[in-house]
N, C-alpha and C positions, 0 to 999 in steps of 0.2 A: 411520593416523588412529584417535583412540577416540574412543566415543561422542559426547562435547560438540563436538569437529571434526564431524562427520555431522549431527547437529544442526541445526552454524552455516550449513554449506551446503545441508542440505534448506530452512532455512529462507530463505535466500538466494534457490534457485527457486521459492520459495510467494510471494517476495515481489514477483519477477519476474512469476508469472501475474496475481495479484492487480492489478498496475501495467497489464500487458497487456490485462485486461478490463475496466478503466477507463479505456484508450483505445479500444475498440472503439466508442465512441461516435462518432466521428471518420467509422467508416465510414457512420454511417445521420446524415446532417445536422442534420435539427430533431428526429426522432424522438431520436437520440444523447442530448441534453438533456434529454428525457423519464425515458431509463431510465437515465442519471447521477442522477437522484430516489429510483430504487429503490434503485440498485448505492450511492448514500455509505451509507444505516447498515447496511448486509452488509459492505461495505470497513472501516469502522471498527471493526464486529465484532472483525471479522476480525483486526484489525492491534492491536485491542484486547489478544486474547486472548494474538496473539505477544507483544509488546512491553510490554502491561500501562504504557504511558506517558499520561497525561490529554491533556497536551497537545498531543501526534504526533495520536493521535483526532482531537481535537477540528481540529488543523489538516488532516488528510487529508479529513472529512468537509467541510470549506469547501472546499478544494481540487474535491473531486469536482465540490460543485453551482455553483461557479462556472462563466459558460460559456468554452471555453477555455483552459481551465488543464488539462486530461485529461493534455496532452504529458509533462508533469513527474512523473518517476519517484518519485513520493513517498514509497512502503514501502518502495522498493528504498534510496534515500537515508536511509531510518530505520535496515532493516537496517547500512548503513555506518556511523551515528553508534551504532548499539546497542555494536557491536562492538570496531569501530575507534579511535572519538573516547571513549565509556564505558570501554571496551576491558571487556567483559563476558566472559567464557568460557560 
């Protein structure tokens, strides 16, 4: 593998955690909905600076403060269209 392979898949597990700590709301009930408030603009930051796409942001940052919507792997699905469907290297 060279570098831009190592890359696609560190960023692949950043995209996994990211996904992951925005289900951990899941485990604390009403509290959860509270700190999905804090975690959307860290998450969108975040997924900003990977993927540099307006609109992924802007949808991942609705997604978080929705109540409910946590399940859905959002970066994780961004990583796949970055890659796959763009087919970006």
């Amino acid at each position: 593998m060279d570098k831009k392979d190592d890359t696609k898949w560190i960023e692949l597990i950043f995209s996994i955690i990211v996904d992951g700590i925005g289900m951990l709301s899941y485990a604390y009930p009403f509290l959860g909905e509270l700190l999905d408030i804090v975690w959307a603009p860290i998450s969108m930051i975040i997924i900003g600076m990977l993927y540099k796409n307006v609109w992924f942001v802007a949808f991942n940052g609705v997604e978080e403060l929705l109540p409910l919507t946590d399940i859905f792997p959002t970066v994780t699905i961004n990583w796949f269209y970055y890659y796959y469907i763009q087919k970006r290297d």
